[in-house]
C-alpha positions, 0 to 999 in steps of 0.5 A, spaced: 815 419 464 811 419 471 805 420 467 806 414 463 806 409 469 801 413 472 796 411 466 798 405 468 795 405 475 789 408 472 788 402 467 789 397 473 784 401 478 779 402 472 780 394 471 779 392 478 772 396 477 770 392 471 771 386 476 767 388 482 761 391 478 755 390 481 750 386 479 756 382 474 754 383 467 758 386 461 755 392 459 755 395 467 762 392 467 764 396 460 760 403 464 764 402 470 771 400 467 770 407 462 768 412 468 773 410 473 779 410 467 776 418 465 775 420 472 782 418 473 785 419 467 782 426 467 786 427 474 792 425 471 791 431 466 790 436 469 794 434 474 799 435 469 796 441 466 797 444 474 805 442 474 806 446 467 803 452 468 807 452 473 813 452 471 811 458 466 811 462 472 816 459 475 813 457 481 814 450 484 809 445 486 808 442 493 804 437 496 801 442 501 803 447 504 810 448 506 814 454 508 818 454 501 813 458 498 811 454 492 804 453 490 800 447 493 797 441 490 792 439 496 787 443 499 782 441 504 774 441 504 773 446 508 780 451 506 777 458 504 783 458 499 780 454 495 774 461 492 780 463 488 783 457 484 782 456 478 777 449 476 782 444 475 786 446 482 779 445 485 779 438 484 785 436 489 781 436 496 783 431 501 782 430 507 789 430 511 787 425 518 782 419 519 778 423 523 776 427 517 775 420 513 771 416 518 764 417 521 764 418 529 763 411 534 759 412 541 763 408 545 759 405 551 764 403 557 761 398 561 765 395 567 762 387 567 
């Protein structure tokens, strides 16, 4: 199944916090590892939580938004859909292109 092999990822990225945690000591390496596997964990839940109550209204599910008609997984921040779905469906926010994820850069353009 999909969702075991996702739980996998969650418990290698949750790993991965344990050994990156600053300042490097046990109990705040424990408290990362515990918090990025119930946050992720928790995604994966109601990810799959979304899927099924789908298929209960028999409506598929698609990435975005596409011309199937199917409901979609990922809103934008800013997306005035977002008011009328449910809690679980709101946590899927992304941003779509780096210009929305990386911060502005002045250039200065000299001639030497």
């Amino acid at each position: 199944e999909v969702r075991n092999a996702l739980t996998g990822i969650a418990n290698r990225l949750a790993e991965r916090a344990r050994a990156h945690c600053w300042p490097p000591t046990a109990d705040a390496g424990q408290a990362l590892h515990d918090h990025v596997l119930h946050r992720c964990t928790s995604l994966l839940d109601d990810w799959v939580n979304i899927v099924t109550d789908l298929r209960q209204s028999s409506t598929h599910l698609e990435y975005q938004k596409e011309q199937g008609g199917g409901a979609r997984l990922l809103f934008s921040f800013l997306d005035p859909e977002l008011k009328d779905v449910g809690e679980k469906r709101r946590r899927f926010k992304a941003n779509r292109s780096m210009r929305d994820v990386e911060p502005s850069v002045v250039l200065n353009i000299r001639r030497l």
